[in-house]
Each structure stands twice: as C-alpha cells, then as structure tokens.
C-alpha positions as protocol buffer text, in pm:
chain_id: "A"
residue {
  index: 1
  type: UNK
  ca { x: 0 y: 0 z: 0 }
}
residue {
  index: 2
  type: UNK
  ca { x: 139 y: 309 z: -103 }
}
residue {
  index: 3
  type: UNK
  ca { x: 190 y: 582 z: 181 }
}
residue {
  index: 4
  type: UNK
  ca { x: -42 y: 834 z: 219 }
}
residue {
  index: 5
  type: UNK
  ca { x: 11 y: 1210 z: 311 }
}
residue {
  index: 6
  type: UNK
  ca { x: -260 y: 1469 z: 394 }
}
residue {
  index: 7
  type: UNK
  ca { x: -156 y: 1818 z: 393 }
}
residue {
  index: 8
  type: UNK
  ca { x: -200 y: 2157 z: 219 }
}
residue {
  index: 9
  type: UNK
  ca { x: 81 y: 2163 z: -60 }
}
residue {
  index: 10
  type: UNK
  ca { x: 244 y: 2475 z: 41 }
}
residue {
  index: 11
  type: UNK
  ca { x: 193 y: 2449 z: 453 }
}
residue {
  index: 12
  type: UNK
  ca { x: 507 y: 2434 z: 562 }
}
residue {
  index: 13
  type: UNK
  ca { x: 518 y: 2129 z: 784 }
}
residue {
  index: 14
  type: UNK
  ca { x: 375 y: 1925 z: 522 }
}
residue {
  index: 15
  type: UNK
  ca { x: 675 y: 2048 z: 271 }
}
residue {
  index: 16
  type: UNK
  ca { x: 907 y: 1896 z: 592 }
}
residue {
  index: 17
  type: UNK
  ca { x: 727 y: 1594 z: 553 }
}
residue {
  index: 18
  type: UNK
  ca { x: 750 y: 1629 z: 142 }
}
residue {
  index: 19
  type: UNK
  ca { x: 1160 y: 1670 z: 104 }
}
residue {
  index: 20
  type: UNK
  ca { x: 1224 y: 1370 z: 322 }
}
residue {
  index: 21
  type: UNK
  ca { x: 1002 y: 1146 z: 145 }
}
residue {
  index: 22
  type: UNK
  ca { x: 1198 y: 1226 z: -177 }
}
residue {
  index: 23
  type: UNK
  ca { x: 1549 y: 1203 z: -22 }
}
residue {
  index: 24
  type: UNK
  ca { x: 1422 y: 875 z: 106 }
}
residue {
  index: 25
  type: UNK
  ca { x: 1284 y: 797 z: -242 }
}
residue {
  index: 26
  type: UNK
  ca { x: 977 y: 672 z: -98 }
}
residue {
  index: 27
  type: UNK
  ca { x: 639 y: 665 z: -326 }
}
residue {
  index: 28
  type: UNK
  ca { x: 354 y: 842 z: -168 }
}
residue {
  index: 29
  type: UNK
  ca { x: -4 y: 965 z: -290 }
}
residue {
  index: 30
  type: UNK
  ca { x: -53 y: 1306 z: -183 }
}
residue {
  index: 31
  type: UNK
  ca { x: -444 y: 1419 z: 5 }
}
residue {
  index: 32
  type: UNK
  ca { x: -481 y: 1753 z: -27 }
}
residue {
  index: 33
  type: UNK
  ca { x: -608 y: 1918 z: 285 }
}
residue {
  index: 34
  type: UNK
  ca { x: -794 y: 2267 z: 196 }
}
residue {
  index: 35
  type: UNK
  ca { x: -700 y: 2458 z: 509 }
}
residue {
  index: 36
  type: UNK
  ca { x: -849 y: 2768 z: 369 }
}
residue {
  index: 37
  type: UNK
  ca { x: -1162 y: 2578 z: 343 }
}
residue {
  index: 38
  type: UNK
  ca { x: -1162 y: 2429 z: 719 }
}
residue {
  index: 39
  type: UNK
  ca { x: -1113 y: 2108 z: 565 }
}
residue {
  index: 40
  type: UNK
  ca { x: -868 y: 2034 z: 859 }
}
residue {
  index: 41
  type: UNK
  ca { x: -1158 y: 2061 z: 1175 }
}
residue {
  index: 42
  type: UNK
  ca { x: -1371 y: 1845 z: 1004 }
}
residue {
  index: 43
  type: UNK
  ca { x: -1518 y: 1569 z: 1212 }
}
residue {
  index: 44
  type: UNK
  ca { x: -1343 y: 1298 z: 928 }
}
residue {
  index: 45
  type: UNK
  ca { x: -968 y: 1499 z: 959 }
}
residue {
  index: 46
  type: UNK
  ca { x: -976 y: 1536 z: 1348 }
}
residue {
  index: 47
  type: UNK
  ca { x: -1042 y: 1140 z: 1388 }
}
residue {
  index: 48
  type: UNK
  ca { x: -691 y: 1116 z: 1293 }
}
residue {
  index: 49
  type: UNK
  ca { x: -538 y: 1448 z: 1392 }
}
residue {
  index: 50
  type: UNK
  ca { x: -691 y: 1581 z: 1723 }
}
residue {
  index: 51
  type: UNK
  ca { x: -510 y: 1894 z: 1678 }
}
residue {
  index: 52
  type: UNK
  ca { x: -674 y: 1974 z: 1315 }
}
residue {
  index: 53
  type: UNK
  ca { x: -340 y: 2050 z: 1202 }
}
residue {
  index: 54
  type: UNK
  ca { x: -159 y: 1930 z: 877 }
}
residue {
  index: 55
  type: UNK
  ca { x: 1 y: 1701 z: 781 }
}
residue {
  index: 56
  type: UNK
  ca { x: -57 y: 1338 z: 925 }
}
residue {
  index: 57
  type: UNK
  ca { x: 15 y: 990 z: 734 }
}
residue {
  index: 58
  type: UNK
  ca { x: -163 y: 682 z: 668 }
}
residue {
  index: 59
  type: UNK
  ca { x: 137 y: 395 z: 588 }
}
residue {
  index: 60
  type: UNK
  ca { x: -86 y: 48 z: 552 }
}
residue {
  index: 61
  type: UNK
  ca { x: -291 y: 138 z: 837 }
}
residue {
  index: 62
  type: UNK
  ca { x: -20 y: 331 z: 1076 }
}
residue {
  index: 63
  type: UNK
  ca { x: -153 y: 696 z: 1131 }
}
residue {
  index: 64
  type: UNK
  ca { x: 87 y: 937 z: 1216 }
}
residue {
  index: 65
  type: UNK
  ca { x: 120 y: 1288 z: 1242 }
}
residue {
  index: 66
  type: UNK
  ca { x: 394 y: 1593 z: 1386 }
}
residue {
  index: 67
  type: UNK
  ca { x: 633 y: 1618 z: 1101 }
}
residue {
  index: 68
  type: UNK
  ca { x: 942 y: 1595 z: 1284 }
}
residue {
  index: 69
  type: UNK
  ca { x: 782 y: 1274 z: 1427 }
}
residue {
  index: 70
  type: UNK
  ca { x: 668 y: 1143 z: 1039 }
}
residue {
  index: 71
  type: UNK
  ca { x: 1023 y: 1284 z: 938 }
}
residue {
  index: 72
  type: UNK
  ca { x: 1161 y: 988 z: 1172 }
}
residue {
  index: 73
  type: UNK
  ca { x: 951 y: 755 z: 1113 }
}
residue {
  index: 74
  type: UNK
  ca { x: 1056 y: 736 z: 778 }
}
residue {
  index: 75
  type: UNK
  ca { x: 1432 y: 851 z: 765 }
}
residue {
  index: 76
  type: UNK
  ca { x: 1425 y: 487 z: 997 }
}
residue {
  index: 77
  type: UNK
  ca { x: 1183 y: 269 z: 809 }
}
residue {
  index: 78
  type: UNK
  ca { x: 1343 y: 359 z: 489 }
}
residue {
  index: 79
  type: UNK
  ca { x: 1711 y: 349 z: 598 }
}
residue {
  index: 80
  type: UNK
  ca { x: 1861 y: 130 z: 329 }
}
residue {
  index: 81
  type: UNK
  ca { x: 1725 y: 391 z: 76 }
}
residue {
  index: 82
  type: UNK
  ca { x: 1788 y: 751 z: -55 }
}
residue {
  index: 83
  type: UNK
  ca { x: 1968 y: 946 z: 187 }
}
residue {
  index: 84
  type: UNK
  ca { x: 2039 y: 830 z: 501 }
}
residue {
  index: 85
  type: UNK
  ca { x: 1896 y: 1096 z: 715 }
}
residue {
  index: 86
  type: UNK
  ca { x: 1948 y: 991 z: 1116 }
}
residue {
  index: 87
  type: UNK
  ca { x: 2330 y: 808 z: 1175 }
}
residue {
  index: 88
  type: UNK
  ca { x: 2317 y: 478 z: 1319 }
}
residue {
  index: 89
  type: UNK
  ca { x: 2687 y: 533 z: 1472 }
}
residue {
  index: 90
  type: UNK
  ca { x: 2651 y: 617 z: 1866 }
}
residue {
  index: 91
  type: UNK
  ca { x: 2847 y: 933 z: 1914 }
}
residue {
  index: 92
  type: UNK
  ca { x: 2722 y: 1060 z: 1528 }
}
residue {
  index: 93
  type: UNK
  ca { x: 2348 y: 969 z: 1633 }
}
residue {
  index: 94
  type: UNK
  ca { x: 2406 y: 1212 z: 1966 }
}
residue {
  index: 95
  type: UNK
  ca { x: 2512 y: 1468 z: 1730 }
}
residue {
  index: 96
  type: UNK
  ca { x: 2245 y: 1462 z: 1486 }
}
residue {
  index: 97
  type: UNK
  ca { x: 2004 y: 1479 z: 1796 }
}
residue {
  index: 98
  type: UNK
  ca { x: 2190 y: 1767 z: 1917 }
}
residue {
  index: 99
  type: UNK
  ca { x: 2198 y: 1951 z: 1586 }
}
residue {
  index: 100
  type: UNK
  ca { x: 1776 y: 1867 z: 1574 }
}
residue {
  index: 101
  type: UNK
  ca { x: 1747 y: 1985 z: 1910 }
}
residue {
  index: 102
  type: UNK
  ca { x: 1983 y: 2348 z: 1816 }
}
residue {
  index: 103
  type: UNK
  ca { x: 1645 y: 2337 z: 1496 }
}
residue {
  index: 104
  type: UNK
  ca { x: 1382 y: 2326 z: 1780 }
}
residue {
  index: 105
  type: UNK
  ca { x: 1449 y: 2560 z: 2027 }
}
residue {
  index: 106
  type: UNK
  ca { x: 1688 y: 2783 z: 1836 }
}
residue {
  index: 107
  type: UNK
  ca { x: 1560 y: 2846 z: 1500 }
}
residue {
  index: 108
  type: UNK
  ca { x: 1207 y: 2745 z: 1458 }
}
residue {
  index: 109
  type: UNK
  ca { x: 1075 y: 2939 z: 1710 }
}
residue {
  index: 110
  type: UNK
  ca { x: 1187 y: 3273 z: 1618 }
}
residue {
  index: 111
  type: UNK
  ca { x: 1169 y: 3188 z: 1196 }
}
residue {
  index: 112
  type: UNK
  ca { x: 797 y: 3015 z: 1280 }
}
residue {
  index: 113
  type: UNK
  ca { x: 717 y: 3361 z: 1473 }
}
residue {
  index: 114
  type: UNK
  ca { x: 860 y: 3606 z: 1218 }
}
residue {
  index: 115
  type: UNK
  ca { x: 662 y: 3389 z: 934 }
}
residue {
  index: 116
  type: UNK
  ca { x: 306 y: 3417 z: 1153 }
}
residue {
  index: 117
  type: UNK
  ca { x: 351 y: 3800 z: 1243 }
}
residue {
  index: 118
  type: UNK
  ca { x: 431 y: 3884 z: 924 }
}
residue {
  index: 119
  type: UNK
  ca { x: 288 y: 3639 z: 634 }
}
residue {
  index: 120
  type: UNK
  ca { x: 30 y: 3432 z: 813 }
}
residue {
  index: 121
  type: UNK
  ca { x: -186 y: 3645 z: 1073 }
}
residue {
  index: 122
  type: UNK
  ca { x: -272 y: 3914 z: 777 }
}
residue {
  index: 123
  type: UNK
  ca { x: -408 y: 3586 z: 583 }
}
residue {
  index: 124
  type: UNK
  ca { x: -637 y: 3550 z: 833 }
}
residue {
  index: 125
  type: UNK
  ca { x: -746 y: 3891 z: 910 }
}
residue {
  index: 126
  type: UNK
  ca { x: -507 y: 3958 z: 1177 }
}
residue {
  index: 127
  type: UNK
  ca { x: -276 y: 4246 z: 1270 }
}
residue {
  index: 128
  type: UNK
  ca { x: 96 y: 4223 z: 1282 }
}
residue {
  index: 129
  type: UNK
  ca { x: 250 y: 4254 z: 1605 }
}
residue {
  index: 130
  type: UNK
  ca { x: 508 y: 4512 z: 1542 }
}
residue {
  index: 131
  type: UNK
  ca { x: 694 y: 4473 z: 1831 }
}
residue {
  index: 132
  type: UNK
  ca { x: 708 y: 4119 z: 1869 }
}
residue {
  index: 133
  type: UNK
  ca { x: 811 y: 4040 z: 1506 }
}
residue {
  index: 134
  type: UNK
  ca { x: 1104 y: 4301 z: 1564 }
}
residue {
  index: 135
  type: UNK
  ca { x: 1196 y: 4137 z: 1913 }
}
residue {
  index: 136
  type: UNK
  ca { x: 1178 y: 3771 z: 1719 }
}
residue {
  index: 137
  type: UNK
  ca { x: 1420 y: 3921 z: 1450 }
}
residue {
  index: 138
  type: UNK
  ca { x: 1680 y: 4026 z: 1691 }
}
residue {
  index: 139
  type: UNK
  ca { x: 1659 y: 3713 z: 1876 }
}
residue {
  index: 140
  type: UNK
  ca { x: 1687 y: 3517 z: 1517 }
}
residue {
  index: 141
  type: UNK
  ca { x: 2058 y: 3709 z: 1427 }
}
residue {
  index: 142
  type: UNK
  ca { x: 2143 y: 3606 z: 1766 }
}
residue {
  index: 143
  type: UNK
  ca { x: 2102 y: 3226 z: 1714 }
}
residue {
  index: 144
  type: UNK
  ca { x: 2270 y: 3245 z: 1355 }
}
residue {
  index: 145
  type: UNK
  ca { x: 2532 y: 3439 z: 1479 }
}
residue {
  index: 146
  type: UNK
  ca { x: 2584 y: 3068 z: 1711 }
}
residue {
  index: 147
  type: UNK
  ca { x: 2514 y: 2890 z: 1368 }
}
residue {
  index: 148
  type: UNK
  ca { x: 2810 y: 3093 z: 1188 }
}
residue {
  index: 149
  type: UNK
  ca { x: 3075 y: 2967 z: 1488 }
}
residue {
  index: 150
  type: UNK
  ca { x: 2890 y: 2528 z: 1423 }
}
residue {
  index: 151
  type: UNK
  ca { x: 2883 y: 2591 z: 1083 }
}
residue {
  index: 152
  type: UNK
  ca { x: 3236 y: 2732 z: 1046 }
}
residue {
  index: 153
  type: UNK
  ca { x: 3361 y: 2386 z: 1171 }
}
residue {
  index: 154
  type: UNK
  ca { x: 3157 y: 2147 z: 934 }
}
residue {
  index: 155
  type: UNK
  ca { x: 2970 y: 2105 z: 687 }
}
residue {
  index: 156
  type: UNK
  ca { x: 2626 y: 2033 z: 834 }
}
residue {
  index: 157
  type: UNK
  ca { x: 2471 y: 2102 z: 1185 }
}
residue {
  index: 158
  type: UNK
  ca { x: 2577 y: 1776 z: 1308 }
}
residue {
  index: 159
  type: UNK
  ca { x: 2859 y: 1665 z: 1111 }
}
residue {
  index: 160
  type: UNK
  ca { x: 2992 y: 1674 z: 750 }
}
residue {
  index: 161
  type: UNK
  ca { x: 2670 y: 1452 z: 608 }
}
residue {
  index: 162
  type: UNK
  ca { x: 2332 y: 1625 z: 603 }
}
residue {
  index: 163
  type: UNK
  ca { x: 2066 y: 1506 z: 828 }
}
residue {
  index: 164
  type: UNK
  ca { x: 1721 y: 1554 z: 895 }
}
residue {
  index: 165
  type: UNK
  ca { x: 1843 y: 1841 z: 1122 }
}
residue {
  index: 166
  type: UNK
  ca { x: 1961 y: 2066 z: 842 }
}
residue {
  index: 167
  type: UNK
  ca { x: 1575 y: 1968 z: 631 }
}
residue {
  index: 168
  type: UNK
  ca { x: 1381 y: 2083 z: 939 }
}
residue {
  index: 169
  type: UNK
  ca { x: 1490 y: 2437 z: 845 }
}
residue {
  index: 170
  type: UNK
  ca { x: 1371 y: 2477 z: 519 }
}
residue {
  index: 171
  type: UNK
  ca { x: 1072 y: 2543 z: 484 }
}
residue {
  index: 172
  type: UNK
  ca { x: 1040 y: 2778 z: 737 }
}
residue {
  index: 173
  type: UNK
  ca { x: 1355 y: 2967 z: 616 }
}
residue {
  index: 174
  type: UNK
  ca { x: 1217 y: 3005 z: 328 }
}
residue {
  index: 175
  type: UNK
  ca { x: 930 y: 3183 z: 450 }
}
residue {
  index: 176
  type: UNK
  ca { x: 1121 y: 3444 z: 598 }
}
residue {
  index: 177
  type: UNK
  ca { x: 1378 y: 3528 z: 309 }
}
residue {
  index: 178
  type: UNK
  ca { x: 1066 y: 3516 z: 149 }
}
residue {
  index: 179
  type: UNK
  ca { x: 902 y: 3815 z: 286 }
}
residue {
  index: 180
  type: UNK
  ca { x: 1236 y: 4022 z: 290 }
}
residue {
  index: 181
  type: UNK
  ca { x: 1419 y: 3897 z: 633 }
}
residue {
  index: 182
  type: UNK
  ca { x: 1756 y: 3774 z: 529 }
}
residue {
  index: 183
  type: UNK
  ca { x: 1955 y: 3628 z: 771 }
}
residue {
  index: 184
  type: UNK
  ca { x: 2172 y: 3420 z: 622 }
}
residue {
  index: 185
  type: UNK
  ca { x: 2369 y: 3557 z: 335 }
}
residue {
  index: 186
  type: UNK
  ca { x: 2552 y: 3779 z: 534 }
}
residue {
  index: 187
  type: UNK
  ca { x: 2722 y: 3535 z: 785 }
}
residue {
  index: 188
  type: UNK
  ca { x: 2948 y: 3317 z: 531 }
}
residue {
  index: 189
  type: UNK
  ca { x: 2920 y: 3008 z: 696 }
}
residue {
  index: 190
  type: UNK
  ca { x: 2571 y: 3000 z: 695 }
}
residue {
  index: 191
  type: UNK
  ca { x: 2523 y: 3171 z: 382 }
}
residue {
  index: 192
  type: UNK
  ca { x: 2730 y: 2802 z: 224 }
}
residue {
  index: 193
  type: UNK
  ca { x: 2545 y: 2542 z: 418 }
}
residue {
  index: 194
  type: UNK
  ca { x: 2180 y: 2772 z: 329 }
}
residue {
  index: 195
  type: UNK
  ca { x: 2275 y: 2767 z: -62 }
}
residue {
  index: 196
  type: UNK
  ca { x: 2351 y: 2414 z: 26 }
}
residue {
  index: 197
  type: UNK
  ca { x: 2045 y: 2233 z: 170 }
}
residue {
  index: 198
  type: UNK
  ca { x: 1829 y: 2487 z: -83 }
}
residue {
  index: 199
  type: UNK
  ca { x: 1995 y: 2360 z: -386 }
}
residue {
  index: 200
  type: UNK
  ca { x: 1907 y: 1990 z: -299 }
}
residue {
  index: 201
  type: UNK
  ca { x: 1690 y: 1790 z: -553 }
}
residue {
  index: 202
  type: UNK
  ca { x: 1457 y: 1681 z: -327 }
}
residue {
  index: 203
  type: UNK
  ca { x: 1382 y: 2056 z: -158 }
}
residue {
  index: 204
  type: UNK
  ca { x: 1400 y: 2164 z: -581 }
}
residue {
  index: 205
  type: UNK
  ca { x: 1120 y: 1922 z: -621 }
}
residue {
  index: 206
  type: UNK
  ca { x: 890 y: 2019 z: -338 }
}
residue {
  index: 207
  type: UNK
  ca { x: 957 y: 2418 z: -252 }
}
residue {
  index: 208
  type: UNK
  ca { x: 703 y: 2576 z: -437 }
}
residue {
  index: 209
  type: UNK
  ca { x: 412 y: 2309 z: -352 }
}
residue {
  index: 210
  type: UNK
  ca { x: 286 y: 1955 z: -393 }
}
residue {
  index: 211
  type: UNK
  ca { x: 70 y: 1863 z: -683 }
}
C-alpha cells in the first residue's frame, strides 16, 4: 500500500514531511487538505489528527502525524534507501540529535514567529505585532550568529553529512527570506550550508508546492 500524506501543498510542515520522502525515495499519494476551506476541523480529519493541524500519514494502516515525528519515522523505516537521514553510529546519532534539538528551540521558534507576524496572521485577518516580530528578529541574528561559529567547523549542523536536522529548516527559512528577512547571506558560513540544503533535488522538487 502506497503511503499516504494529507496536507496543504504549500503548509510548511507538510513540505518537511514532502523533502524527506523524496530524499528517502519513498512513493507516496498526496491528500490535499484545503485549510483555507476548514477542511482540517472536520469531524473525518480530526479522527486522525486531534489537533486539526496538517500534515498526518496513513502507511498500511499506521496513522501518524507531527512532522518531525513522520520525518523519523521514515528517515528509519526507509534506511537502506535515498539518503540516510538519522546516523546509526553512537556518538554521530548524539550529534544529529543535538543539531535537531539546536532546529527546535533555536531556529524554529523565532523563523515560525517572524513567518506568523508577518505572512500568516494578515491571511487570516489579523494584525501584525510590530513589536514582537522586531523582538523575534533580533533574537533570530542572535542564534545564527551561534550557527556561523557550528557551521564554520563542518559542513552540516551535526557533522559533515546532512541530516534531517539541516531539512527541518527549510521550509520555514524560506518563508522568511521570502518576505524580505535575510539572515543568512551575510554570515558566510551560513550563507554556504543555506545555498547548500536549498539547492538539494529533493527541496528543488517540493519548494514551491505539492501537486
């Protein structure tokens, strides 16, 4: 049975889910969710995602949703193909789970804020926070400023092979260089490992939406 995704093709966690399931070369058939519809609070969505949130799977009966969590799930179940996305060795393992927790608490929450204050609450009639989006920006050069000094070192956030740790960030970075906050071309570290993970076939194939 082929795996099945439900999302919205440009929502941002679903493209997470998206770029892994093409560096893992892994078939799917894509559901299309129509958030701006409410399609996601409906009674038949919220029997398998509580939240109402996109995306969740279906793979031969195992629902599953959080896309770091589906990210896993099938950087593991898919290991011997594609990309190998989460190292198996010990000490390399503790660094990709180091470099995924530096994604969690010191990047998404200040790109994920800048992208809702200034893309997402005027989509749905909201006001941006002025304040707050300028407080998240200053707290955002901060962090990169930590990512130049990793990044200056190696290749990738937790080594010299990419991981799911360095796919995390995209699609949320590209929200924000998308409305005009650029971060990362002037720290040169960063700037290499952004052009980097951006340039990948798999991100290439996804970025602008899933048919």
């Amino acid at each position: 049975m082929v795996l099945k995704l439900y999302g919205f093709p440009t929502s941002t966690c679903t493209l997470r889910v998206a770029v892994v399931l093409k560096e893992k070369n892994v078939p799917f058939e894509y559901h299309n969710v129509d958030l701006t519809k409410g399609e996601h609070k409906a009674p038949g969505f919220v029997v398998h995602q509580p939240f109402g949130q996109v995306p969740y799977i279906d793979d031969d009966g195992l629902i599953l949703y959080e896309s770091r969590a589906i990210a896993r799930y099938i950087a593991a179940k898919y290991a011997s193909q594609g990309t190998q996305l989460i190292p198996t060795d010990p000490t390399a393992h503790a660094l990709f789970e180091q470099a995924a927790s530096i994604e969690t608490s010191n990047f998404d929450p200040f790109a994920s804020g800048l992208a809702w204050e200034l893309k997402f609450t005027t989509w749905f009639g909201g006001k941006t926070d002025e304040a707050r989006a300028k407080s998240l920006h200053t707290q955002l050069a901060a962090k990169l400023d930590a990512y130049e000094v990793i990044l200056g070192k190696q290749k990738y956030l937790a080594g010299n092979q990419v991981t799911l740790a360095d796919l995390f960030h995209l699609p949320y970075g590209s929200v924000i260089l998308d409305i005009g906050i650029d971060e990362f071309s002037s720290r040169p570290n960063v700037k290499r490992w952004w052009g980097d993970i951006t340039s990948r076939e798999a991100w290439v194939a996804v970025k602008d939406g899933i048919a």
